[in-house]
LODOSE-115237 format. One record per residue: residue number from 1; residue in one letter; x negated, y negated, z negated of N, C-alpha, C in turn. Coordinates in Angstrom, 1 decimal, padded with zeros to 4 digits. Layout:
N
+------+------+--------+--------+--------+--------+--------+--------+--------+--------+--------+
: resi : resn :    npx :    npy :    npz :   capx :   capy :   capz :    cpx :    cpy :    cpz :
+------+------+--------+--------+--------+--------+--------+--------+--------+--------+--------+
:  NUM :    a :      X :      Y :      Z :      X :      Y :      Z :      X :      Y :      Z :
...
+------+------+--------+--------+--------+--------+--------+--------+--------+--------+--------+
# end
This chain:
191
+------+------+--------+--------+--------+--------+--------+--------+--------+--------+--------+
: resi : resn :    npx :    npy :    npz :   capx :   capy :   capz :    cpx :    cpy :    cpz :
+------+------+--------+--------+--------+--------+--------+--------+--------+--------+--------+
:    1 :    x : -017.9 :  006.3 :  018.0 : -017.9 :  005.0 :  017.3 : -017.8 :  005.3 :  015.7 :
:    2 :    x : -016.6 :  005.6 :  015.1 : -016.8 :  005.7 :  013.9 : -016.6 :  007.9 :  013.7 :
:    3 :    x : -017.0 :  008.3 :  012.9 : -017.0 :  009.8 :  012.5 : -015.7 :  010.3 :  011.4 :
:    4 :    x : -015.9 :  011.5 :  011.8 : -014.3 :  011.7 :  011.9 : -014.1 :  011.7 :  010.1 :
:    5 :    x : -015.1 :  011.9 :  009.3 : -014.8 :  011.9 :  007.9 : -014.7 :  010.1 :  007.3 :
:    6 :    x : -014.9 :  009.6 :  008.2 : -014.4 :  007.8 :  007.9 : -013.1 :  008.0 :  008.6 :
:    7 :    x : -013.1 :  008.6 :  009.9 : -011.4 :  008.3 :  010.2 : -010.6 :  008.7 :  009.1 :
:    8 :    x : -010.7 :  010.2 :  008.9 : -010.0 :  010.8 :  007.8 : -009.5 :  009.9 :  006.5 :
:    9 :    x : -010.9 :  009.6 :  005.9 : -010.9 :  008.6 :  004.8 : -009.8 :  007.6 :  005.1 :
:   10 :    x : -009.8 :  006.8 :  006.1 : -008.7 :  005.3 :  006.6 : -008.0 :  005.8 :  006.8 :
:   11 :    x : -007.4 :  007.1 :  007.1 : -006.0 :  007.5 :  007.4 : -005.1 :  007.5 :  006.1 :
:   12 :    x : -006.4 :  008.4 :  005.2 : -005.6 :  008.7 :  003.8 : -005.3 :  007.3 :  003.1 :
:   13 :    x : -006.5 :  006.3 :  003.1 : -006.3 :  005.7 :  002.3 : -005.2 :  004.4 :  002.6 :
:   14 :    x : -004.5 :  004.3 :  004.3 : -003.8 :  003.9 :  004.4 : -002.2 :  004.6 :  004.4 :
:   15 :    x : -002.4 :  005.2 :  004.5 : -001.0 :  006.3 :  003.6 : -000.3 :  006.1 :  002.3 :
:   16 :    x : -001.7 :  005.7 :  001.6 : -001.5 :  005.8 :  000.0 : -001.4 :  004.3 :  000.3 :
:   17 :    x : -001.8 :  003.8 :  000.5 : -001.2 :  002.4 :  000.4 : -000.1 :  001.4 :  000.7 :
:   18 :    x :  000.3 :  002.3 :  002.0 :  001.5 :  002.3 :  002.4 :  003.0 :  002.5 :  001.3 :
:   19 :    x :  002.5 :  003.1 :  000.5 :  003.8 :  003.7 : -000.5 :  004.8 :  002.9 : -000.7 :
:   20 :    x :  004.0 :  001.9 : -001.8 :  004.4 :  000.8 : -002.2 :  005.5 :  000.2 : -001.2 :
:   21 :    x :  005.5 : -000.2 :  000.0 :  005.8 : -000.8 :  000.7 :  007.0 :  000.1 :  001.7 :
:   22 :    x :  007.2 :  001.3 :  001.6 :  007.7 :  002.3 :  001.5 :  008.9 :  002.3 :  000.8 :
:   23 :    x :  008.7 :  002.4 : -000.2 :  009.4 :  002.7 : -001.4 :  010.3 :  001.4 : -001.9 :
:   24 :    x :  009.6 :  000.1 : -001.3 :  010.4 : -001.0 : -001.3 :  011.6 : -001.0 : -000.3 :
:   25 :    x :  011.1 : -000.5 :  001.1 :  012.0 : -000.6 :  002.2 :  012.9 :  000.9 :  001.5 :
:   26 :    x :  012.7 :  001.3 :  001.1 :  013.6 :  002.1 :  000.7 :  014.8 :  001.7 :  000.0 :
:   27 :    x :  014.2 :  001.0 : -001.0 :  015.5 :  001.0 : -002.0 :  016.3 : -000.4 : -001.2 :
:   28 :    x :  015.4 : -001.1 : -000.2 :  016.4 : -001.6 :  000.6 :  017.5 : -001.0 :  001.5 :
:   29 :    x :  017.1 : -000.1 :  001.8 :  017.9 :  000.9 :  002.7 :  019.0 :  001.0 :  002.1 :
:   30 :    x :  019.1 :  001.8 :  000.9 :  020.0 :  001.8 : -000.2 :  021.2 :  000.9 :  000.0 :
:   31 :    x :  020.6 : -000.5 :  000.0 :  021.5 : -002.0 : -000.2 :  022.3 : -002.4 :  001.2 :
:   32 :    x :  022.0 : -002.1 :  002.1 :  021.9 : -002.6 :  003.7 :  023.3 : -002.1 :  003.9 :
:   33 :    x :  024.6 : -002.7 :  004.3 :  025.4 : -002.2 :  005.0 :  025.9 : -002.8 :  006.3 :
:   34 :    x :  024.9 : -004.1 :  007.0 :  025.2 : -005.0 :  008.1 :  023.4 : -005.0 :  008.2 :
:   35 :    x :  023.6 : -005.0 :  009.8 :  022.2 : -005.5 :  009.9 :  021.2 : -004.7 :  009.8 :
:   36 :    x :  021.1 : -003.7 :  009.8 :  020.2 : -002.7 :  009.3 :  019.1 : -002.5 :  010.2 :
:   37 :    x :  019.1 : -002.5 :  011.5 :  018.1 : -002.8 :  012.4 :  017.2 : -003.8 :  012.0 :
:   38 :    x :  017.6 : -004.9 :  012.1 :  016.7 : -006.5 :  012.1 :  016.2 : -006.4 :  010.8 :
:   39 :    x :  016.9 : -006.0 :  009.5 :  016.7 : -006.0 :  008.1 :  015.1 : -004.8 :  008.3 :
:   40 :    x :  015.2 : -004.0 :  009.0 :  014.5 : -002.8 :  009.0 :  012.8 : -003.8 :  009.8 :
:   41 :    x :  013.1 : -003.8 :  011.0 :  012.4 : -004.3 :  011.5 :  011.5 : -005.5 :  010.9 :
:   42 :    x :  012.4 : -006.6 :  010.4 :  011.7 : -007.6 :  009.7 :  010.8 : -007.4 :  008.3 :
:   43 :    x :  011.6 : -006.3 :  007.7 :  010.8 : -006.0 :  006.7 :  009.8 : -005.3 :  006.7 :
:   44 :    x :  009.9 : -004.4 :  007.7 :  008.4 : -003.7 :  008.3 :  007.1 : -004.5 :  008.6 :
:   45 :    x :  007.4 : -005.3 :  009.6 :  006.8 : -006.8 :  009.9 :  005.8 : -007.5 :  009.1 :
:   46 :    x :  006.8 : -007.8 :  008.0 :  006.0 : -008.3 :  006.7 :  005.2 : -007.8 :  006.2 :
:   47 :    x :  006.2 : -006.8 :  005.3 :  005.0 : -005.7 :  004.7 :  003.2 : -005.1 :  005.3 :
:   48 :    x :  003.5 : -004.8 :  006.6 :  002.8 : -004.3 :  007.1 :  001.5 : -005.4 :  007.6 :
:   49 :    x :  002.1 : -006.7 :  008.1 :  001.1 : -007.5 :  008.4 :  000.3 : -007.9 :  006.9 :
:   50 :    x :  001.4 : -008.4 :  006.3 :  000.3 : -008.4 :  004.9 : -000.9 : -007.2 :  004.3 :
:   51 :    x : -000.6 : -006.1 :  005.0 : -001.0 : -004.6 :  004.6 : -002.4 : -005.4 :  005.6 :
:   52 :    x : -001.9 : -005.4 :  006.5 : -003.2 : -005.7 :  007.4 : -004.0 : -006.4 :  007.5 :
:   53 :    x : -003.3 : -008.0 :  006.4 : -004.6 : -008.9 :  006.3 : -005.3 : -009.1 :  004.8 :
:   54 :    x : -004.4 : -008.6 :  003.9 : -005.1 : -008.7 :  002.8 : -006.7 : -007.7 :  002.8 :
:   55 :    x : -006.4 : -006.9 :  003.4 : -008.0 : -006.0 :  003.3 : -009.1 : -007.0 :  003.7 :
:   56 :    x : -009.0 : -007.7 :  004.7 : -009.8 : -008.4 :  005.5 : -010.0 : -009.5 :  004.3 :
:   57 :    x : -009.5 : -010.1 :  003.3 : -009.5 : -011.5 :  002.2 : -010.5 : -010.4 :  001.8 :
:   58 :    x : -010.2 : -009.4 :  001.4 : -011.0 : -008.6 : -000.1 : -012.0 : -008.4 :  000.4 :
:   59 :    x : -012.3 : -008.0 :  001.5 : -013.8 : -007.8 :  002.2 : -014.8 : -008.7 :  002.3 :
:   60 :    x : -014.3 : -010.1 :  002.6 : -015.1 : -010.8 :  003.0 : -014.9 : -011.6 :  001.6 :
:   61 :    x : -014.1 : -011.7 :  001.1 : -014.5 : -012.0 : -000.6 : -015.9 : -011.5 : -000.8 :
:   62 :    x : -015.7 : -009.8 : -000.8 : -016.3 : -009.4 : -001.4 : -018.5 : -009.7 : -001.1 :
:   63 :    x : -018.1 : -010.5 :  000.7 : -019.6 : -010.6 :  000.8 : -019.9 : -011.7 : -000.6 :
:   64 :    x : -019.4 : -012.9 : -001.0 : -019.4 : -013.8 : -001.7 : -020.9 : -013.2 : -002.9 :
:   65 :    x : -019.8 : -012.2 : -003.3 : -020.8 : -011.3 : -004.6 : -021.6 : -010.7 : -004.6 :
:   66 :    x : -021.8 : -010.0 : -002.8 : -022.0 : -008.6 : -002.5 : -023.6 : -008.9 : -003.5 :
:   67 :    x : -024.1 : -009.8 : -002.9 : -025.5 : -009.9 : -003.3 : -026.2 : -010.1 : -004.7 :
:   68 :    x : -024.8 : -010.4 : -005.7 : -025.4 : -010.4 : -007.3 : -024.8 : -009.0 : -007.9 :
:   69 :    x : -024.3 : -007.6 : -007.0 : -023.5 : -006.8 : -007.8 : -024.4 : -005.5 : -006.4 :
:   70 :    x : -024.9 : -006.0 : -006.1 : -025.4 : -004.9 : -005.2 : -025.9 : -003.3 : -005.6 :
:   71 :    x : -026.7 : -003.7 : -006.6 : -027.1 : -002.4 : -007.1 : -026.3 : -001.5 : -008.1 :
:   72 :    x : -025.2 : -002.0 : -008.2 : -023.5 : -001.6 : -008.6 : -022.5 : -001.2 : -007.7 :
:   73 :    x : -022.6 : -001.7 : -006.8 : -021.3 : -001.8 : -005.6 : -020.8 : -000.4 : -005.3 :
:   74 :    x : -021.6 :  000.9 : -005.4 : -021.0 :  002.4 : -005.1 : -020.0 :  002.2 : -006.3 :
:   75 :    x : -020.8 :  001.7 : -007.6 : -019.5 :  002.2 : -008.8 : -018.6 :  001.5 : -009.0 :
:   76 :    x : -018.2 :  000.1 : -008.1 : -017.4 : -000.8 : -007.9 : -016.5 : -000.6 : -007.4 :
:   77 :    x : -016.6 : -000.3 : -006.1 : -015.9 :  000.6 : -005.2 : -015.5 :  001.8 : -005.9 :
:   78 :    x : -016.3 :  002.8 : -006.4 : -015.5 :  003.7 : -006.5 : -014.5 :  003.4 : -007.9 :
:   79 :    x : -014.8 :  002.4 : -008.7 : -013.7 :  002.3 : -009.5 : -012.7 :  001.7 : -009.4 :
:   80 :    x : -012.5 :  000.8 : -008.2 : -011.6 :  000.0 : -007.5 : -010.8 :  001.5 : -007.3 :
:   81 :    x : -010.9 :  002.2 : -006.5 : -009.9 :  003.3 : -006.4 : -009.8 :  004.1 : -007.2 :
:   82 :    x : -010.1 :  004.3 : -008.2 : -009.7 :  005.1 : -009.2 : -008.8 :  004.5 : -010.2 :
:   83 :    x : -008.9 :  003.0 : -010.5 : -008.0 :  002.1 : -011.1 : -006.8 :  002.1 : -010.2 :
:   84 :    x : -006.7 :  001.5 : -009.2 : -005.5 :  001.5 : -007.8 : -004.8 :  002.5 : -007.9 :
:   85 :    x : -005.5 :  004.0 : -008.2 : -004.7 :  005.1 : -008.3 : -004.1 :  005.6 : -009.3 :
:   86 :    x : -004.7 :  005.1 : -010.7 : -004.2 :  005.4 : -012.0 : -003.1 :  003.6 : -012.2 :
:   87 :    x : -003.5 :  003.0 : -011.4 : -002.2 :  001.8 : -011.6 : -000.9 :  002.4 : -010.8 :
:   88 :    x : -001.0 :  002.7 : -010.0 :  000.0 :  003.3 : -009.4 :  000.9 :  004.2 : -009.6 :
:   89 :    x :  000.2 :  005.3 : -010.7 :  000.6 :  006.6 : -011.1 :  001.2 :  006.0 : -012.4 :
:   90 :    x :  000.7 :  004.7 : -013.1 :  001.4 :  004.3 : -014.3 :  002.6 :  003.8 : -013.7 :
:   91 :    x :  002.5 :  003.0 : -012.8 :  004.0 :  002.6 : -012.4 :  005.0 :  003.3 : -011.8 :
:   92 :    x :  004.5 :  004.4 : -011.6 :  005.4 :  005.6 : -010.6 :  006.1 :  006.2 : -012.2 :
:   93 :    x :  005.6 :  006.4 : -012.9 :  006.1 :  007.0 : -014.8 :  006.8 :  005.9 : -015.5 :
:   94 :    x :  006.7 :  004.4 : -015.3 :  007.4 :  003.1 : -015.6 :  008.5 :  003.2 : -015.3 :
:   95 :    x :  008.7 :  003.7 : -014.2 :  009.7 :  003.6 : -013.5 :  011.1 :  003.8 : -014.0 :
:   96 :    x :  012.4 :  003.7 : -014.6 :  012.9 :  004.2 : -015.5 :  014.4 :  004.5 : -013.8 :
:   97 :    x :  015.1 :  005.4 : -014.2 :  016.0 :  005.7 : -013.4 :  017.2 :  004.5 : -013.2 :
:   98 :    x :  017.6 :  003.9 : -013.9 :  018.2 :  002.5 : -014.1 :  017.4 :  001.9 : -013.7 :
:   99 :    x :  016.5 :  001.1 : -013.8 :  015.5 :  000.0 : -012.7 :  015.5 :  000.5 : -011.4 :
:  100 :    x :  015.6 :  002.1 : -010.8 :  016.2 :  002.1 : -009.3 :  017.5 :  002.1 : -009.2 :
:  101 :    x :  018.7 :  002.1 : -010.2 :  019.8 :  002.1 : -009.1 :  019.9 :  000.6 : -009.1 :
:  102 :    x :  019.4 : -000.3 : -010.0 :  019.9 : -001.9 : -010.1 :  020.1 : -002.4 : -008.6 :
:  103 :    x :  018.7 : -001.5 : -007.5 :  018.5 : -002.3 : -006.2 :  020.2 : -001.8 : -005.6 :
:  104 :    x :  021.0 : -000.9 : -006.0 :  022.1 : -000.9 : -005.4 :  023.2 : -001.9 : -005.5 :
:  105 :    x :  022.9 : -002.9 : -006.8 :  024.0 : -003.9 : -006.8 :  023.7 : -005.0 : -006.5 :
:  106 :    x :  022.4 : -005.1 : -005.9 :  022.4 : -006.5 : -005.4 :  023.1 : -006.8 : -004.0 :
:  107 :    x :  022.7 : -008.4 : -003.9 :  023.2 : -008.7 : -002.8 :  022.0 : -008.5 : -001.6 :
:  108 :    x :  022.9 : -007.3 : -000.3 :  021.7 : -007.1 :  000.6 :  021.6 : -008.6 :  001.4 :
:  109 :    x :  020.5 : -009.2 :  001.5 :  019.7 : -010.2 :  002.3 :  018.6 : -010.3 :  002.0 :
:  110 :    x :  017.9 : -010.5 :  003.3 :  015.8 : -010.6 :  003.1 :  015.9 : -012.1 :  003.5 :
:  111 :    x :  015.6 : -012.7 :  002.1 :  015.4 : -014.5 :  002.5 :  013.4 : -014.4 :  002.8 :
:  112 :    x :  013.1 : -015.4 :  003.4 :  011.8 : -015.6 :  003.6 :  011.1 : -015.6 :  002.1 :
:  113 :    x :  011.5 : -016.0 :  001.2 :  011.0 : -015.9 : -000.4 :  010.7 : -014.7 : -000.5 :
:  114 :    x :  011.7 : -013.5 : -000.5 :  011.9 : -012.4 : -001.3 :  010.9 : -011.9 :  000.2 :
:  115 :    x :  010.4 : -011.9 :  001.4 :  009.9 : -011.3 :  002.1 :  008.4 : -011.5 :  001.8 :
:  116 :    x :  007.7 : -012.4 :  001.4 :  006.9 : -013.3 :  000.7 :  006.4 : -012.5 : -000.2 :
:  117 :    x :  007.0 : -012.6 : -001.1 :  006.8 : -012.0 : -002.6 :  006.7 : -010.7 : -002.3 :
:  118 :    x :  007.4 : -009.9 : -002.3 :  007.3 : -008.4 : -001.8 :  006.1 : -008.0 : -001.3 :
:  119 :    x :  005.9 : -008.7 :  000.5 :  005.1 : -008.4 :  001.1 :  003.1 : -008.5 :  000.4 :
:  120 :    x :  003.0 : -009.5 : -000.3 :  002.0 : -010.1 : -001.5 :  001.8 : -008.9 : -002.7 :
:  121 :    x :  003.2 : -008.5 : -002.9 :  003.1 : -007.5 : -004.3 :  002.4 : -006.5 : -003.8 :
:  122 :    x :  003.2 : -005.7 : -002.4 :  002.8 : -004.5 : -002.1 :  001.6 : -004.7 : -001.6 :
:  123 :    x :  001.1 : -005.5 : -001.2 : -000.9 : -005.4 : -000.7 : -001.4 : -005.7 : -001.5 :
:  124 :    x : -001.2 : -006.0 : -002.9 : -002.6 : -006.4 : -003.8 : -003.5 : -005.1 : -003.6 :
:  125 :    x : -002.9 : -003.9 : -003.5 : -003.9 : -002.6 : -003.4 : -004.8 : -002.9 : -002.1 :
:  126 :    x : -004.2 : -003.4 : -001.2 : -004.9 : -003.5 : -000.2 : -006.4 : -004.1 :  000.4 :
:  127 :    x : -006.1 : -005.5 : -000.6 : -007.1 : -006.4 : -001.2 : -008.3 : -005.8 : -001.7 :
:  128 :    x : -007.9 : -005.0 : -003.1 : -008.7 : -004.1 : -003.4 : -009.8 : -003.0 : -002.8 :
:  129 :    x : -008.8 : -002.3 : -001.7 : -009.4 : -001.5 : -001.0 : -010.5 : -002.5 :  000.1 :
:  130 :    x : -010.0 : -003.4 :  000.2 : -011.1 : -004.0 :  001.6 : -012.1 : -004.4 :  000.7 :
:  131 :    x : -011.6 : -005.1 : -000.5 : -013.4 : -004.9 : -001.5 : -014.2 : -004.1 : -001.7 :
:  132 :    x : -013.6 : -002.7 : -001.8 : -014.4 : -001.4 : -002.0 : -014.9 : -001.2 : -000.5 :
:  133 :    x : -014.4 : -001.4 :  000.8 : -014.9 : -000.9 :  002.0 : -015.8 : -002.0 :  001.8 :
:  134 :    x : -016.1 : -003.1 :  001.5 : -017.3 : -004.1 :  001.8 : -018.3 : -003.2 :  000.5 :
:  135 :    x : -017.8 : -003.1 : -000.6 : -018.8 : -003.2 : -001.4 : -019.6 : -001.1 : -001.2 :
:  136 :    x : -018.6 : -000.6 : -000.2 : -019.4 :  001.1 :  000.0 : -020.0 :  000.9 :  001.7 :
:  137 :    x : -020.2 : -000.4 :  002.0 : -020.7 : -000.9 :  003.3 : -019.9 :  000.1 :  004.4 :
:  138 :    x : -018.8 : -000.4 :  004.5 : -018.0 :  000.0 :  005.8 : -017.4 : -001.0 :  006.4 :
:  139 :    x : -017.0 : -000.7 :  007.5 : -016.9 : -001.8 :  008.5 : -014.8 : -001.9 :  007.7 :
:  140 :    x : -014.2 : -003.2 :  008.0 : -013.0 : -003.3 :  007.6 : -012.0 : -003.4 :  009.0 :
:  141 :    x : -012.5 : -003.7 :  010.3 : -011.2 : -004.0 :  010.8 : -010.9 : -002.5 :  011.8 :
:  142 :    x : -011.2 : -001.8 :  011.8 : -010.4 : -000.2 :  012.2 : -009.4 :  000.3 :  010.4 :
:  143 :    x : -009.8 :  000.3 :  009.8 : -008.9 :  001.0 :  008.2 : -008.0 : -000.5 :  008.6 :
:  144 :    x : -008.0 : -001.6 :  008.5 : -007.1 : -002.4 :  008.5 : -005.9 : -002.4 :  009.6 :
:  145 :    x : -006.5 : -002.3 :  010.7 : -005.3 : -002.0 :  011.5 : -004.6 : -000.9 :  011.2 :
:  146 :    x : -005.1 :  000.0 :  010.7 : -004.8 :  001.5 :  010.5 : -003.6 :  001.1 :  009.3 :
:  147 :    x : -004.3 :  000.5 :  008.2 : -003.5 :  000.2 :  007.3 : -002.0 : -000.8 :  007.8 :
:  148 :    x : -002.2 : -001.3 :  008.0 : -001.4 : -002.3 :  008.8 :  000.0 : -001.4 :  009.7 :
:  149 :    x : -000.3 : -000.8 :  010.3 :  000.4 :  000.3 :  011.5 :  001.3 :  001.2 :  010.6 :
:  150 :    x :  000.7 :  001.9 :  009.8 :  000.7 :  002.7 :  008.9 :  001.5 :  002.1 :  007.8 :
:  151 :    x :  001.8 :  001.0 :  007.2 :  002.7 :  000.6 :  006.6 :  004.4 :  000.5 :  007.5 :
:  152 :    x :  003.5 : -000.3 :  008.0 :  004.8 : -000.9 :  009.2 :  005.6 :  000.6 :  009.4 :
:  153 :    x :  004.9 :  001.4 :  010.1 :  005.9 :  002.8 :  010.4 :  006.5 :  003.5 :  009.0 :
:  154 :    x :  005.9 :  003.7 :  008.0 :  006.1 :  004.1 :  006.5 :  006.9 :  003.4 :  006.1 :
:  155 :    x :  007.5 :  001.9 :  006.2 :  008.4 :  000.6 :  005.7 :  009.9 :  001.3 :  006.6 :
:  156 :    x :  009.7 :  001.2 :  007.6 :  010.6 :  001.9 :  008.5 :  011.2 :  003.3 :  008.1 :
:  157 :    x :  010.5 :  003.9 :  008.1 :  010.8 :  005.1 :  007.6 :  011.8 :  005.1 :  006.5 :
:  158 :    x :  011.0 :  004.0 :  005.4 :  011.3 :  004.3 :  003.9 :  013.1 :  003.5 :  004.2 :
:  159 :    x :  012.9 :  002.3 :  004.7 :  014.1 :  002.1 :  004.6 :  015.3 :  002.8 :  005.2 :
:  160 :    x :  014.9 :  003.9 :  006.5 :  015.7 :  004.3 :  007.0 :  016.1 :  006.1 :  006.1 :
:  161 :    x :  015.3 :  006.1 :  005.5 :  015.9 :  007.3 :  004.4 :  016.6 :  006.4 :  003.2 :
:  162 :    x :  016.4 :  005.6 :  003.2 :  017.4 :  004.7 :  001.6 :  018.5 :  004.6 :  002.5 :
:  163 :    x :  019.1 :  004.5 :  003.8 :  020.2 :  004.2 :  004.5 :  020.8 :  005.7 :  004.4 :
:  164 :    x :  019.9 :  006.9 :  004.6 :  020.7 :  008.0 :  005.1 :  020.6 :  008.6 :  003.6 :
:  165 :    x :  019.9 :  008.6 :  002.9 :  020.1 :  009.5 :  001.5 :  020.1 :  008.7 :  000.0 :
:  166 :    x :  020.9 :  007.4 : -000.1 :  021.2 :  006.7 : -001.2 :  020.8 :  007.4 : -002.0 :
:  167 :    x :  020.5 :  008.3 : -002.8 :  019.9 :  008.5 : -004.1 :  018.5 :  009.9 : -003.6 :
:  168 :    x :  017.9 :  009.0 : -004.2 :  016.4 :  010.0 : -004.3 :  015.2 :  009.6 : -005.4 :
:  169 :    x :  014.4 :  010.6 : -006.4 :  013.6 :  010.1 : -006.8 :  012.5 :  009.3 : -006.1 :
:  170 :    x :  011.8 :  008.4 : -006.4 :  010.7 :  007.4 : -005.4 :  009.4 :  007.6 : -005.9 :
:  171 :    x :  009.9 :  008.4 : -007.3 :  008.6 :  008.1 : -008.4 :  007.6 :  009.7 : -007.7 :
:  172 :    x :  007.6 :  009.9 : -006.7 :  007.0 :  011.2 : -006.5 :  006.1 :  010.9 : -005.3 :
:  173 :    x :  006.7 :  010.0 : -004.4 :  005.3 :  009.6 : -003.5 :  004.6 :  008.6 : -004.2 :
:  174 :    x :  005.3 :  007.8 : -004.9 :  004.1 :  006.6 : -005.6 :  003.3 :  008.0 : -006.6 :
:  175 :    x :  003.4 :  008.7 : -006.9 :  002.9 :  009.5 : -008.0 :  001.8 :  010.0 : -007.0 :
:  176 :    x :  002.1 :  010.7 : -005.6 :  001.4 :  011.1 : -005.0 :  000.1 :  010.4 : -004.7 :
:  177 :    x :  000.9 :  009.1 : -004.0 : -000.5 :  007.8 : -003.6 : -001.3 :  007.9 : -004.6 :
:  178 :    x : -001.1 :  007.9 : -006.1 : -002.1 :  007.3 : -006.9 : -003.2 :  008.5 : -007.2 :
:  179 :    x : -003.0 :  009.5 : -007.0 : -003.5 :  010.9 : -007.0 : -004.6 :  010.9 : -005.6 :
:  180 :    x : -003.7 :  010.5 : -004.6 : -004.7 :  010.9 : -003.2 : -006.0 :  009.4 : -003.8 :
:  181 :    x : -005.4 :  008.4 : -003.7 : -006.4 :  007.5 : -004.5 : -007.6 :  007.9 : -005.5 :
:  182 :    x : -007.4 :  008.5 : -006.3 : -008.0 :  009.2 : -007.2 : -009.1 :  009.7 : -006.6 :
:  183 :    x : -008.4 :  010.8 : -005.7 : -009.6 :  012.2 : -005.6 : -010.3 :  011.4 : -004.3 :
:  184 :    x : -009.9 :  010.0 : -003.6 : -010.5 :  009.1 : -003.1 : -011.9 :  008.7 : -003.7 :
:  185 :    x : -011.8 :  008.0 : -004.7 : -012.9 :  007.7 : -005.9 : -013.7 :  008.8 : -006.4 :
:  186 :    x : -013.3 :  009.7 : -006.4 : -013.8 :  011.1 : -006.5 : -014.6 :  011.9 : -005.6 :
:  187 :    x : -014.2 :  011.3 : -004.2 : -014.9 :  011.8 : -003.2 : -016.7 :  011.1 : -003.1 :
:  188 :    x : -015.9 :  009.8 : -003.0 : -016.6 :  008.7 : -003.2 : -018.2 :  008.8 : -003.6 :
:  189 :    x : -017.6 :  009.0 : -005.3 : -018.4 :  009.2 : -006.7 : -019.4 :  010.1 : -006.2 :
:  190 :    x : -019.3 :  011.4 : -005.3 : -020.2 :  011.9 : -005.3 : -021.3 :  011.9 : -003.6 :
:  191 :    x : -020.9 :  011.0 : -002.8 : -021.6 :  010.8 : -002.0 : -022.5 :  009.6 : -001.8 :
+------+------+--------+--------+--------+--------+--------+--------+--------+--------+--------+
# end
């Protein structure tokens, strides 16, 4: 059905997109001292469903244009991830060590707002990416469940190392995502 250098491709690029979403549930981890299961769970939930449907908006957006940008769309696509990955890498260097410990003094609770907003922040990449799979003519709903799954377990993860190891740099997997991103667009560029 699909070939194994498209699987590859949707694996990585939902990895890398997962970060974000990651690194959120992390520094919730951090905050969590009641509740930690359901907090874990619910936030996975979000994150990850949003991971999963924003590709599907970007893709089918992207038929909208497909047809006035067509003889553009390889460099579209591949700039979509090359941007994704250098926005990423800038916010992973943003990052100042004070703006992560702040998440330790708040108050832990996930209201539906903050689950909202969050879950919205961390897929804008997502969006992106389902425009590049429309605009390098690839099918979107295998990468999106992939993406989707793939957050969800990465959100979990992330929060459940912010519970066991309160202090860690974060800026080194978002550094990483924006890199695998990169040589994404790079792969891209030359096929």
């Amino acid at each position: 059905m699909y070939d194994l250098s498209y699987i590859i491709d949707c694996f990585v690029i939902a990895v890398a997109l997962s970060i974000d979403a990651a690194i959120v549930s992390f520094s919730q981890g951090l905050i969590f001292q009641k509740g930690k299961w359901f907090a874990a769970i619910v936030l996975a939930f979000f994150v990850g469903f949003f991971q999963f449907f924003m590709p599907f908006i970007g893709w089918f957006g992207a038929n909208f244009v497909h047809s006035y940008i067509e003889s553009a769309a390889k460099w579209i696509g591949v700039s979509i991830f090359l941007l994704l990955g250098i926005k990423i890498i800038i916010e992973a260097l943003k990052t100042s060590d004070s703006e992560e410990c702040e998440c330790k003094q708040s108050d832990a609770k996930l209201s539906l707002h903050f689950l909202i907003a969050v879950s919205i922040a961390t897929s804008i990449d997502a969006l992106g990416a389902g425009v590049s799979f429309n605009l390098l003519n690839k099918a979107i709903l295998f990468p999106a469940i992939l993406i989707g799954i793939i957050t969800f377990i990465n959100s979990l993860i992330g929060f459940w190392c912010g519970c066991c190891f309160k202090k860690a740099n974060s800026k080194i997997p978002q550094f990483c995502a924006g890199i695998i991103l990169i040589l994404l667009a790079i792969k891209n560029f030359y096929l």
